[in-house]
Structure formats: C-alpha cells, structure tokens
OpenMM code with the backbone's topology and positions (N, CA, C; nanometers):
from openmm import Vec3, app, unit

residues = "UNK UNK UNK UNK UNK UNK UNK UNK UNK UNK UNK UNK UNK UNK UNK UNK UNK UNK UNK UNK UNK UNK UNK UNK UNK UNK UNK UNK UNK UNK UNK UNK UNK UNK UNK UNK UNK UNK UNK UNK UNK UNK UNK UNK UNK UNK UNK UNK UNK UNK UNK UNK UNK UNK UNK UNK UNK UNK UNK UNK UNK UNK UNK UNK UNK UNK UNK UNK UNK UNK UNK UNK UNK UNK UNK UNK UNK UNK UNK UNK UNK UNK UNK UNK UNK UNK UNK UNK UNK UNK UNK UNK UNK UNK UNK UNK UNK UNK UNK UNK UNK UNK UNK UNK UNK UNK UNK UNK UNK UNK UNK UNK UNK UNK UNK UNK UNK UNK UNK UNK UNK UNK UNK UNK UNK UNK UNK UNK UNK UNK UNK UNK UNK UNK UNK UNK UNK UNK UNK UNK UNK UNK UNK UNK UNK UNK UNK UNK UNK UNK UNK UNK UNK UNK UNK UNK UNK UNK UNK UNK UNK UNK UNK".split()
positions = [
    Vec3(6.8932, 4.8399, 0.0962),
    Vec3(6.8583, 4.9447, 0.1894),
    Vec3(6.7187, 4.9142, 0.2439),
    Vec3(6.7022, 4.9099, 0.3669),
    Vec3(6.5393, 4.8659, 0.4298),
    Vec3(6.4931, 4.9921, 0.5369),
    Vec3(6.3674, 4.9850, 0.5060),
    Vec3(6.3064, 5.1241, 0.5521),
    Vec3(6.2907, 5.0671, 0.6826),
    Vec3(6.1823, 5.1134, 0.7737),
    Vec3(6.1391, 5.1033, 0.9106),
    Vec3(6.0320, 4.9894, 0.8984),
    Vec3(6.0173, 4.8761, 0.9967),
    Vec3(5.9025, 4.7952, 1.0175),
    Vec3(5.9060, 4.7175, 0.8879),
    Vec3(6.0382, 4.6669, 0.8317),
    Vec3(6.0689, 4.5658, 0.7146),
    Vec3(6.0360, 4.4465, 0.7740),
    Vec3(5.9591, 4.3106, 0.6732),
    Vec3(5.9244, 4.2313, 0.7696),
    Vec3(5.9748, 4.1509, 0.6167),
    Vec3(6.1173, 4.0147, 0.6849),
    Vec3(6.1322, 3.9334, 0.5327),
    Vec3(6.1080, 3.8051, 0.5764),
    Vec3(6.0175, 3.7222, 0.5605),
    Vec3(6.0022, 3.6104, 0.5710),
    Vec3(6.0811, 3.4494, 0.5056),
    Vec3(6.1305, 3.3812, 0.5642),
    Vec3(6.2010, 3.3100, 0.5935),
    Vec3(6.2265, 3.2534, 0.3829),
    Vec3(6.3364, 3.2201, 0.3868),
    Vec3(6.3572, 3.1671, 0.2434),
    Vec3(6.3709, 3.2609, 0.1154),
    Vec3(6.3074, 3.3940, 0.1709),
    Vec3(6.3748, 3.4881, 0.0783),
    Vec3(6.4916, 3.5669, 0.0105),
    Vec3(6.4842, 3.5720, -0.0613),
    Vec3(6.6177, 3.5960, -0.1518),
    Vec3(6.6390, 3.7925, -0.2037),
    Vec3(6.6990, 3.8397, -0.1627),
    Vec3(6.6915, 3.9885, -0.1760),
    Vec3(6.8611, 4.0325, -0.2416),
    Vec3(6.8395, 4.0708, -0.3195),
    Vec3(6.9608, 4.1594, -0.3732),
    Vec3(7.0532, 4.0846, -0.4532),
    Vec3(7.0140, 3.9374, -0.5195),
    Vec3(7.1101, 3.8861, -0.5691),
    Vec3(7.0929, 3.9365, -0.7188),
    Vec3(7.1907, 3.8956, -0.7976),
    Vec3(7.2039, 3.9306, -0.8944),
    Vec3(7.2057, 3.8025, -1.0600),
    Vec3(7.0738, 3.8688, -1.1426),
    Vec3(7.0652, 3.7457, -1.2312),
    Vec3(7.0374, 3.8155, -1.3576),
    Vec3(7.0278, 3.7221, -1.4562),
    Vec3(6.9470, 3.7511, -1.6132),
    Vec3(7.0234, 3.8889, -1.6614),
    Vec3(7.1078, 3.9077, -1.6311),
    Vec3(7.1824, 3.9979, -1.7497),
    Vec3(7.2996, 3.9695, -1.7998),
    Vec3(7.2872, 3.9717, -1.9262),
    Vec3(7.4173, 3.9106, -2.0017),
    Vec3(7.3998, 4.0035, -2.1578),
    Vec3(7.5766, 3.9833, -2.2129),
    Vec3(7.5398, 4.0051, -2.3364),
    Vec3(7.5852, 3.8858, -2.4325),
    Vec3(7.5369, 3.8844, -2.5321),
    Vec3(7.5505, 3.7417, -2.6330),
    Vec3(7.6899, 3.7725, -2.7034),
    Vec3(7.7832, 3.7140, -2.7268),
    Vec3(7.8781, 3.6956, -2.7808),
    Vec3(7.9216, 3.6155, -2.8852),
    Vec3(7.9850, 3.6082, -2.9698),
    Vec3(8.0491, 3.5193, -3.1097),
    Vec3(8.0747, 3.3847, -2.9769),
    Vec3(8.0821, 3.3810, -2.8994),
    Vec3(8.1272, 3.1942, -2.8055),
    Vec3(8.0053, 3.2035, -2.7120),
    Vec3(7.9219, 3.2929, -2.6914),
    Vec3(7.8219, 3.2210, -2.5756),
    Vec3(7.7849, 3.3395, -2.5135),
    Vec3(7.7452, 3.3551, -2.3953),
    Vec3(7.7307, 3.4674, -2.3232),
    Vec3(7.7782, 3.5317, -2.2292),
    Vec3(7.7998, 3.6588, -2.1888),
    Vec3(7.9086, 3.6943, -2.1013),
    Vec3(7.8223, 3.7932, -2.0445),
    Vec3(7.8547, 3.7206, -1.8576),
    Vec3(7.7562, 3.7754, -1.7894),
    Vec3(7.7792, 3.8881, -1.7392),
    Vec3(7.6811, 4.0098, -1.7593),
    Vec3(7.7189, 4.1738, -1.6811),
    Vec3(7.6748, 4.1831, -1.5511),
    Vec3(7.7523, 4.2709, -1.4731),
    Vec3(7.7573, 4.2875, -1.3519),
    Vec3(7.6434, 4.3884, -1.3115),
    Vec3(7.5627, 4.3778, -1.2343),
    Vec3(7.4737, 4.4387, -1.1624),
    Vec3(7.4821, 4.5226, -1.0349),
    Vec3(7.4905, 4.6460, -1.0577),
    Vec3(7.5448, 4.7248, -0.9979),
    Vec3(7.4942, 4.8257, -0.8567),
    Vec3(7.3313, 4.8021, -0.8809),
    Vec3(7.2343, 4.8326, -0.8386),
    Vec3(7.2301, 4.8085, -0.6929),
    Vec3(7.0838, 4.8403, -0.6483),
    Vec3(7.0739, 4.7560, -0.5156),
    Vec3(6.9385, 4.7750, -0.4953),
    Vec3(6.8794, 4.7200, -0.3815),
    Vec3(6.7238, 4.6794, -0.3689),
    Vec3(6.6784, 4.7836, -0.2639),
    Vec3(6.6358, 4.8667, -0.3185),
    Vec3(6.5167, 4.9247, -0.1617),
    Vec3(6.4391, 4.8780, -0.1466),
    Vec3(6.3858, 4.8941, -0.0204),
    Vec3(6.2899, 4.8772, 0.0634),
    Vec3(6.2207, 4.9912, 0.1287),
    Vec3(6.0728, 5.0081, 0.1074),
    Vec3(6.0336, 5.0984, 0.1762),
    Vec3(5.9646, 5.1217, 0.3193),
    Vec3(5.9109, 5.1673, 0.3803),
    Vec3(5.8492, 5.1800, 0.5370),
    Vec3(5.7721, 5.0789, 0.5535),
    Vec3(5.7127, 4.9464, 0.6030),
    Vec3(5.6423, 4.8627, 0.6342),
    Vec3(5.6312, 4.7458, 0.4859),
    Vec3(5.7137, 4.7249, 0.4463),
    Vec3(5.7289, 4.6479, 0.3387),
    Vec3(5.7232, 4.5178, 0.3976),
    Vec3(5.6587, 4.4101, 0.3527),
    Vec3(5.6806, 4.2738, 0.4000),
    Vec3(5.6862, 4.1786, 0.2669),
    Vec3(5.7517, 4.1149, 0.2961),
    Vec3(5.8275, 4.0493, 0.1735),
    Vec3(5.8407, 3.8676, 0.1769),
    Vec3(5.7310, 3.8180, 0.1425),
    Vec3(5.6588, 3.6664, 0.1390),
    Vec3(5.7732, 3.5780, 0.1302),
    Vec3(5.7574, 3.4453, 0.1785),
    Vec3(5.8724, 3.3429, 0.2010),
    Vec3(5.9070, 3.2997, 0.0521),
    Vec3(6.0215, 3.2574, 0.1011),
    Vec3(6.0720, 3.2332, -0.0915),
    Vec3(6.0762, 3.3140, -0.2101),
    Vec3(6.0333, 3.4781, -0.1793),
    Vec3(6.0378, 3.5202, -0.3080),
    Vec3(6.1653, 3.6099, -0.3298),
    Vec3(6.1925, 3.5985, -0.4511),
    Vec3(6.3215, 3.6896, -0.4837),
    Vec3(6.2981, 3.7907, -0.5451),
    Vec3(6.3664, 3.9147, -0.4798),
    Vec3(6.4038, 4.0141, -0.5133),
    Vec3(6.5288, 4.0386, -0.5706),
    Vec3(6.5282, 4.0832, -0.7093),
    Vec3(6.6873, 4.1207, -0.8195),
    Vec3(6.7440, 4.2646, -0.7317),
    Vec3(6.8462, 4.2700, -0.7806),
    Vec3(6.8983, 4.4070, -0.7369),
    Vec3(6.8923, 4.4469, -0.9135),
    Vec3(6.9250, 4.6054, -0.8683),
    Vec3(6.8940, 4.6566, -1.0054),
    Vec3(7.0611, 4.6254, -1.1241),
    Vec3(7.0746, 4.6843, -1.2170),
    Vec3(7.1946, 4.6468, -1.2987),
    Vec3(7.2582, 4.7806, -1.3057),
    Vec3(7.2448, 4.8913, -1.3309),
    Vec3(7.2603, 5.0022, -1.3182),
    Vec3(7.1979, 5.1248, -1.2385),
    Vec3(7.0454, 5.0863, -1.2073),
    Vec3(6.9956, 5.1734, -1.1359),
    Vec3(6.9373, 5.0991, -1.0088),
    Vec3(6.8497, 5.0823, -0.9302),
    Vec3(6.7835, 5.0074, -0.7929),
    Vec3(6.6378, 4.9606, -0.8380),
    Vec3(6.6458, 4.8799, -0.7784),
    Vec3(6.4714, 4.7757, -0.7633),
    Vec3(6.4185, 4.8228, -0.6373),
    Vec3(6.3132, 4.9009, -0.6740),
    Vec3(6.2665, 4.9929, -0.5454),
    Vec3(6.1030, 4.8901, -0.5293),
    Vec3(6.1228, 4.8747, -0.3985),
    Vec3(5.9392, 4.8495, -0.3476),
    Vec3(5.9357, 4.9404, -0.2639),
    Vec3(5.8314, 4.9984, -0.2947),
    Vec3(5.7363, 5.1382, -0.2211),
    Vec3(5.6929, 5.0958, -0.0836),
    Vec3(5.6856, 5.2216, -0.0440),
    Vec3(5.6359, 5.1688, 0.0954),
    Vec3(5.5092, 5.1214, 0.1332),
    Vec3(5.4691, 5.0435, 0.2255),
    Vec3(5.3722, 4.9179, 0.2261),
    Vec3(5.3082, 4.8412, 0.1573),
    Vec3(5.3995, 4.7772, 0.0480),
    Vec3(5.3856, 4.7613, -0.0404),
    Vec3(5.3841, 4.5798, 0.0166),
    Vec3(5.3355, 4.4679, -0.0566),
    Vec3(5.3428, 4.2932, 0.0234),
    Vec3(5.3789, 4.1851, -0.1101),
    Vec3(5.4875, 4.2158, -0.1429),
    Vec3(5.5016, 4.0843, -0.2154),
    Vec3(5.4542, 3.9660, -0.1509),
    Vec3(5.3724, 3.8671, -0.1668),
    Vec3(5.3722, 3.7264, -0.1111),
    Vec3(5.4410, 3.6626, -0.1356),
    Vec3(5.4550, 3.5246, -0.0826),
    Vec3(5.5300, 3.4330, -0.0947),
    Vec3(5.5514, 3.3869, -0.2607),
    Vec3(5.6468, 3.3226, -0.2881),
    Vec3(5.6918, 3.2772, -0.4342),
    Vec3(5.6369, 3.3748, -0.5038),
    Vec3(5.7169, 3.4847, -0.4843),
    Vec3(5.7050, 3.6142, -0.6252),
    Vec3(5.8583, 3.6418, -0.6818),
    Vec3(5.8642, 3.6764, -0.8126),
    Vec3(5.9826, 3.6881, -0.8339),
    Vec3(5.9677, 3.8287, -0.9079),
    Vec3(6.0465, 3.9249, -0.8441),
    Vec3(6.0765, 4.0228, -0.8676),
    Vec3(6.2041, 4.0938, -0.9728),
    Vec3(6.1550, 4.1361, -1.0880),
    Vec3(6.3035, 4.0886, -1.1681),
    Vec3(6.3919, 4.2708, -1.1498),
    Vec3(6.5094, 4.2901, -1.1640),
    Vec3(6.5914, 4.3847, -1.1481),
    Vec3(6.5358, 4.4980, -1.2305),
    Vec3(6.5935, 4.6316, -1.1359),
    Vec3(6.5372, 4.7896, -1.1995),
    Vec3(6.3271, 4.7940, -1.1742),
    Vec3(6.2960, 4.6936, -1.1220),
    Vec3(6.1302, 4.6656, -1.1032),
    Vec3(6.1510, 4.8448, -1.0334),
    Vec3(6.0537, 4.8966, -1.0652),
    Vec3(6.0131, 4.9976, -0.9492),
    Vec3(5.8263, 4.9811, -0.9181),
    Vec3(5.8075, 4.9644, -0.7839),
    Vec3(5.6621, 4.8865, -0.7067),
    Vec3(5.6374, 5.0254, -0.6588),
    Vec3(5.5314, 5.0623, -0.6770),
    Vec3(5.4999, 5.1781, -0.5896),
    Vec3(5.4114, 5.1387, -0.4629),
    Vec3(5.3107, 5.2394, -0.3935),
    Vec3(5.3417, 5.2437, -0.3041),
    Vec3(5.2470, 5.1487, -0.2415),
    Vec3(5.2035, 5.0860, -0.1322),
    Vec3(5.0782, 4.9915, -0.1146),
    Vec3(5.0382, 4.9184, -0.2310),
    Vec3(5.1269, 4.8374, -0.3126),
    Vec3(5.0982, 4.7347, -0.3723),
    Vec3(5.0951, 4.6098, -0.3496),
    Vec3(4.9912, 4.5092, -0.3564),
    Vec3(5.0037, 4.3885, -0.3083),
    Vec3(4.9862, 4.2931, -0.4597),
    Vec3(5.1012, 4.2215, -0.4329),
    Vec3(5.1243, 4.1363, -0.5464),
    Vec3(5.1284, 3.9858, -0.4511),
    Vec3(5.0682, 3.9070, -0.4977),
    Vec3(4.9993, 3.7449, -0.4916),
    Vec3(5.1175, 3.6430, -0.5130),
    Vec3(5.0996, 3.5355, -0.4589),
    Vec3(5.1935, 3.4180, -0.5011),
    Vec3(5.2197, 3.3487, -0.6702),
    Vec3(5.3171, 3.3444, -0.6898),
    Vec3(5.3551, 3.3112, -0.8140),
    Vec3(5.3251, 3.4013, -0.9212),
    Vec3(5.3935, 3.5430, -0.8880),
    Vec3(5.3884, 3.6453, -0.9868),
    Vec3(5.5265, 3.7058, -1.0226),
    Vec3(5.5624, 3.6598, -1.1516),
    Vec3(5.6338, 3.7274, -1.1969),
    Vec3(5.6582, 3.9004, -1.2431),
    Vec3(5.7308, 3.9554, -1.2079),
    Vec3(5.7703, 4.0482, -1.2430),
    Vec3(5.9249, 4.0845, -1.2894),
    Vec3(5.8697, 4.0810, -1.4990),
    Vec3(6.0226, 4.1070, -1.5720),
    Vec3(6.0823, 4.2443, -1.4822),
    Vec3(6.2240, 4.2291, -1.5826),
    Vec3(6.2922, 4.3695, -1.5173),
    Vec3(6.2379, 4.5305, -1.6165),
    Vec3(6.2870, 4.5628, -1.5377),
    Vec3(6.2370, 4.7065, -1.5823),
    Vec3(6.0845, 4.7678, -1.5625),
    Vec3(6.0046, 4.6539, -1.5459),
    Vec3(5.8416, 4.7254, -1.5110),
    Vec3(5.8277, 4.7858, -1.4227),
    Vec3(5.7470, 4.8962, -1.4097),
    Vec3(5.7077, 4.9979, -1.3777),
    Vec3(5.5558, 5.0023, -1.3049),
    Vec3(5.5313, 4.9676, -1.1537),
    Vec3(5.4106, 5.0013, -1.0940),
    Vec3(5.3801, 5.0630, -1.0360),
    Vec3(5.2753, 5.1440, -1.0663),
    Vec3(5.2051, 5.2719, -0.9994),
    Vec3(5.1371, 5.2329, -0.8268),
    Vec3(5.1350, 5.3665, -0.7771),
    Vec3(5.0996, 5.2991, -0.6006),
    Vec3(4.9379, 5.2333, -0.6020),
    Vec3(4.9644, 5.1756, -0.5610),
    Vec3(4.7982, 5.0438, -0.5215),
    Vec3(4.7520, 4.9602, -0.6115),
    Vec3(4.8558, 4.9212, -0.7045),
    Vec3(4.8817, 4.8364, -0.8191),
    Vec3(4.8405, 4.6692, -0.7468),
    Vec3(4.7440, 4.5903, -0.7737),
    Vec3(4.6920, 4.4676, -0.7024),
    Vec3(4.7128, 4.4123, -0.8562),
    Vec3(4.8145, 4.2327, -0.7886),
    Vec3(4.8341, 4.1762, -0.8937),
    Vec3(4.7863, 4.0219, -0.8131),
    Vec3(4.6913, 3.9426, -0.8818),
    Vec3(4.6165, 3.8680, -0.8525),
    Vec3(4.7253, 3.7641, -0.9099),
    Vec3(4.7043, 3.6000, -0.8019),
    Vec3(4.8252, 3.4955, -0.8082),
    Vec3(4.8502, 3.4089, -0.9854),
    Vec3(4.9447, 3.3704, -1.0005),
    Vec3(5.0437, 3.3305, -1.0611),
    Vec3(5.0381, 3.4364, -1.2142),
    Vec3(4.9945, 3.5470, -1.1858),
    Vec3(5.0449, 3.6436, -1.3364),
    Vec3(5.1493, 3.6695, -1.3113),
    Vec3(5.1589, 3.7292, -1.5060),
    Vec3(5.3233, 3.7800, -1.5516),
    Vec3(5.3088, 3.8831, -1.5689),
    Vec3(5.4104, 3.9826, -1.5883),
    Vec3(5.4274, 4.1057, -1.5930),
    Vec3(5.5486, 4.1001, -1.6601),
    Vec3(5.5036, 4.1237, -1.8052),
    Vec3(5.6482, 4.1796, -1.9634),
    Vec3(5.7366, 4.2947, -1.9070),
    Vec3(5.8805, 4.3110, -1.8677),
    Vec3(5.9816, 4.3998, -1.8789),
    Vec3(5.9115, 4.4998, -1.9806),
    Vec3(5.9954, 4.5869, -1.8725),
    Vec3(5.9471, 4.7190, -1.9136),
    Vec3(5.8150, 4.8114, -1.9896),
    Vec3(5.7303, 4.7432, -1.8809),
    Vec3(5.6257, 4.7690, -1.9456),
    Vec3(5.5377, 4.9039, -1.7918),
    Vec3(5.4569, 4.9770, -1.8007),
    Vec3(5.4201, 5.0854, -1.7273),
    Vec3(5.2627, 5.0644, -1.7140),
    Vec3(5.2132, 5.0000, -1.5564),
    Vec3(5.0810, 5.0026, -1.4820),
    Vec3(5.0716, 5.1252, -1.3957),
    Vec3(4.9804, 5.1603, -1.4299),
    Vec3(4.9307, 5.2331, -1.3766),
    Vec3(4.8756, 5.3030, -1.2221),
    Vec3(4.8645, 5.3732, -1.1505),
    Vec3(4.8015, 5.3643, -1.0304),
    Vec3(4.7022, 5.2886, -0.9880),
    Vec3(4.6700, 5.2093, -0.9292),
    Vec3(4.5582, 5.1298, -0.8918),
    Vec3(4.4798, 5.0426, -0.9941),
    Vec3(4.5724, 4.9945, -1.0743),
    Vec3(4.5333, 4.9385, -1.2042),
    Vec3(4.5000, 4.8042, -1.1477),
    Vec3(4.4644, 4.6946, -1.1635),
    Vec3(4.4319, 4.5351, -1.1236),
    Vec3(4.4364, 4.4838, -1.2048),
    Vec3(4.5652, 4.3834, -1.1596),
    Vec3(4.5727, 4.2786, -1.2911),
    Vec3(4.5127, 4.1130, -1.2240),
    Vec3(4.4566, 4.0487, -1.3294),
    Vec3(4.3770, 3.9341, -1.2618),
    Vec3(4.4594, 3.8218, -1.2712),
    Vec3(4.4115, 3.7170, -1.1742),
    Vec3(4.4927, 3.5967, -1.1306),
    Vec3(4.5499, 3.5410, -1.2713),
    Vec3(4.6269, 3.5109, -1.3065),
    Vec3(4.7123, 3.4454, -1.4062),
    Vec3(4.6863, 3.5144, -1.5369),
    Vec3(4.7138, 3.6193, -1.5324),
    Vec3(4.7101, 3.6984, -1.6667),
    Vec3(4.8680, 3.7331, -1.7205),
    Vec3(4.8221, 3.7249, -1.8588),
    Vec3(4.9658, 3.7985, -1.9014),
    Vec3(5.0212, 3.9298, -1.9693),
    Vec3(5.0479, 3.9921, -1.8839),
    Vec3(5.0325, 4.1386, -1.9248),
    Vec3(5.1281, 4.1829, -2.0152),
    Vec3(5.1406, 4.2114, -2.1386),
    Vec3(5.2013, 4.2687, -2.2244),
    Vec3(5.2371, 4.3643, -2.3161),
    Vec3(5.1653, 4.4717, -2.2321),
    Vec3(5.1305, 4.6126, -2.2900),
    Vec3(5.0982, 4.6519, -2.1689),
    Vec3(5.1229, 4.8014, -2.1667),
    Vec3(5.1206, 4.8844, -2.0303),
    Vec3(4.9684, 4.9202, -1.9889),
    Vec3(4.9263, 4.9116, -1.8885),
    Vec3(4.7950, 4.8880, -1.8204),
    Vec3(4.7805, 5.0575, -1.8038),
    Vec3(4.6410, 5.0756, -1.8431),
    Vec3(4.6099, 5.2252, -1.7767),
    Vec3(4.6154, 5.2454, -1.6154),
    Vec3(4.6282, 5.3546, -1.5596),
    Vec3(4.5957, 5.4180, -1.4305),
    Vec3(4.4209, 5.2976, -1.4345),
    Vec3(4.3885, 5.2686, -1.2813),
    Vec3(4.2440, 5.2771, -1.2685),
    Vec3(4.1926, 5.1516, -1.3580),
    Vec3(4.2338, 5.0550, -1.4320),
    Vec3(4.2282, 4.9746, -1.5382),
    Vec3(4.2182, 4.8208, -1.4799),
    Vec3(4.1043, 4.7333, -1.5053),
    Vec3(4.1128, 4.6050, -1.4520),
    Vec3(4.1196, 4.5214, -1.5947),
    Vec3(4.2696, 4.4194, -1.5679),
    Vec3(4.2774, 4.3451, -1.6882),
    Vec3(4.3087, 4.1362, -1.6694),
    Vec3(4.2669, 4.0932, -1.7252),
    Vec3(4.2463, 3.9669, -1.7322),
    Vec3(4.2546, 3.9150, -1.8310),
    Vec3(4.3300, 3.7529, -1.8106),
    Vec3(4.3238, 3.6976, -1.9370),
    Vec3(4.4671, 3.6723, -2.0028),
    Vec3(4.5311, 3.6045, -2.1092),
    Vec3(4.6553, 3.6108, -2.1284),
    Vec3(4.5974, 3.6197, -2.3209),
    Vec3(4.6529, 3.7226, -2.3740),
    Vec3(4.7303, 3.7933, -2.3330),
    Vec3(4.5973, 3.9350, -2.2542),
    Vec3(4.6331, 3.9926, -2.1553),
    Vec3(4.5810, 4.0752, -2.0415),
    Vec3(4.5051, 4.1784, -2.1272),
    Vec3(4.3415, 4.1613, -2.1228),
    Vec3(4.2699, 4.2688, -2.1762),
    Vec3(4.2122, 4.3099, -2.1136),
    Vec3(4.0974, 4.4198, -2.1361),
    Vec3(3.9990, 4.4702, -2.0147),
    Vec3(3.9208, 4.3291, -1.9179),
    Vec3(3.8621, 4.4025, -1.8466),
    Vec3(3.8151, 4.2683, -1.8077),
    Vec3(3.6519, 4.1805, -1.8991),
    Vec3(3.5943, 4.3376, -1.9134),
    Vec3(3.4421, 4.2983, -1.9851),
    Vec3(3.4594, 4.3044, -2.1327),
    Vec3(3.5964, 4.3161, -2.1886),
    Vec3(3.6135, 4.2604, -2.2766),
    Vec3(3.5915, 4.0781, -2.3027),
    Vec3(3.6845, 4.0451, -2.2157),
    Vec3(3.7469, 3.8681, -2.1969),
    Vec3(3.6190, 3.8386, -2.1532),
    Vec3(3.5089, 3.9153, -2.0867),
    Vec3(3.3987, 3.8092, -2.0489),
    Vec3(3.3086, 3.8252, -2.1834),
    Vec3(3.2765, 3.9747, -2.2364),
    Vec3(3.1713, 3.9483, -2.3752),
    Vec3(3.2871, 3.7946, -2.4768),
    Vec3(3.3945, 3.7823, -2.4692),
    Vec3(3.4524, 3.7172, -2.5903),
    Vec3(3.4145, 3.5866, -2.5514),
    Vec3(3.4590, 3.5440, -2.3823),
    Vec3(3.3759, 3.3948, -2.3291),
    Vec3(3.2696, 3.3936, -2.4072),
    Vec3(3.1384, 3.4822, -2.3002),
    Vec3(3.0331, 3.4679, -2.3625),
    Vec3(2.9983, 3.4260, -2.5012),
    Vec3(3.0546, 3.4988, -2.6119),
    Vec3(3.0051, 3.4928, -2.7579),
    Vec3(3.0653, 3.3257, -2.7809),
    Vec3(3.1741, 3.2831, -2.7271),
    Vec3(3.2545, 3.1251, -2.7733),
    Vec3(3.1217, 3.0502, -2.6701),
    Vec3(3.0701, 3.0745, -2.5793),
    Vec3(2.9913, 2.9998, -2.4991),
    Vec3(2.8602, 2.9315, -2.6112),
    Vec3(2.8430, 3.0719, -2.6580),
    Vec3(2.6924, 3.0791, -2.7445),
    Vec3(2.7252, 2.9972, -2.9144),
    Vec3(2.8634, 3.0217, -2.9673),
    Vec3(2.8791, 2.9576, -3.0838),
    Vec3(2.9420, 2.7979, -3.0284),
    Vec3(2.9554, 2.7488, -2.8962),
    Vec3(2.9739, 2.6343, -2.8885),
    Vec3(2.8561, 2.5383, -2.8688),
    Vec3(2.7259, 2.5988, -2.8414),
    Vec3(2.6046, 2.5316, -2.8118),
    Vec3(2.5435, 2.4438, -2.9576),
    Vec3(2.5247, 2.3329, -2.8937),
    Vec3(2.4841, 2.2377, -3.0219),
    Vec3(2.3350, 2.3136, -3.1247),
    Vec3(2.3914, 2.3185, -3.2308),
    Vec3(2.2271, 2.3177, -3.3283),
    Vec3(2.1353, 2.2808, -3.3103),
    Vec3(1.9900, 2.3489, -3.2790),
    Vec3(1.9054, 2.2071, -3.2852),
    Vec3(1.8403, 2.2492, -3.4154),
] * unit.nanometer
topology = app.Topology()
chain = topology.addChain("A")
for resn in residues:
    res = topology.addResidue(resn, chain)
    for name in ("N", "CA", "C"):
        topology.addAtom(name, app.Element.getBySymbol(name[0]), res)
C-alpha cells in the first residue's frame, strides 16, 4: 500500500517475502507471509534496499520516513514517522521505531527490540537491547555514547608505554 509522493528508487525490492520458517524432524518448512508493506506520505525508499512484507501483521514505514540505499528492512518492522536510516542497515523483523529515529550507516538492529522516539543509533553499532526515547547509542554491542568514549579513553591511557 503507498501513500502520496512515494518515491522508490531503482533496484528496490518491496513486499517480498523471506526468513520465516519452522524447523522440522527433515529440515525446514517455509511459512507463508501474509502481511503486506505500507508506505507512508512522502516516503522515499533508497536503490537496492529491501523491504519484507509482514508474516501475519504489515511492515509499516511512517510517513517521511528515507530508507537509503542498501538497507534491509526485515518483516512486521514498524518505522515511525521521519526516520532516516543510512546505507547498509539492517533491520531484524519485528523492531519497533519511534518517529525521528536516525540510524547512522552499516548498523544492526536485533528483532524485536523497541527505539525510542528520536533515539540515534551510531554508524555501525549493534543494537541489542531496546534504546530509550531521546537516547544516543554507539558501539557494538550499542551503549550510551559517553559511555564507549570514557571506556576508549581509559584502554587509551592503560595502553601507553611505562616509563
């Protein structure tokens, strides 16, 4: 479903259906995805990146919201609203982003996990626990941010030679 002033750039992949299965005594047997992908009012949607459809419920991106190019969006995602997510960012299924959610290039984002409104996650972090509202996190695995810099710092200071 696509709102007004949808803009999809060339090579993108929207509504297909992947990564759900259940394990079986012979192998795996793949479940059907039932879902489907919204789109909201001025959404633009970067070359090459894929969007899942949902499995039971929809993979919603909010309105003006900019996936960039090579993002992968995994099924049931709900993006709220004016979020801009960066090249080479994963997003498992089921996560949950609050509106003005900025995800800096090639981070991950753990299924089913809940960011917050205007939370910022930093370039190649790995987020694995749900980010507060208002919250800037960095680093893999994804902590505050002046956390990850006092912890640099202190490895900076115990790496300096003895004299």
């Amino acid at each position: 479903m696509l709102g007004a002033r949808v803009y999809v750039y060339p090579g993108a992949c929207i509504g297909q259906e992947w990564f759900g299965f259940a394990s079986t005594g012979s192998g795996f047997l793949s479940v059907p995805h039932l879902g489907r992908v919204v789109l909201g009012d001025d959404v633009e949607v970067g070359a090459n990146t894929t969007i899942d459809r949902g499995s039971t419920g929809d993979t919603v991106i909010g309105a003006g919201s900019c996936p960039d190019n090579l993002v992968q969006i995994g099924h049931n995602v709900q993006l709220g609203r004016c979020c801009v997510v960066v090249a080479q960012v994963g997003i498992a299924g089921s996560a949950v982003l609050g509106d003005f959610v900025q995800i800096g290039g090639q981070a991950g984002v753990a299924g089913h996990l809940r960011n917050g409104q205007g939370a910022r996650i930093g370039a190649q972090a790995g987020v694995m626990s749900d980010v507060p509202a208002g919250a800037t996190v960095v680093g893999s695995p994804a902590q505050p941010r002046r956390e990850v810099f006092r912890q640099i710092a202190a490895l900076k200071r115990m790496a300096r030679p003895q004299r």
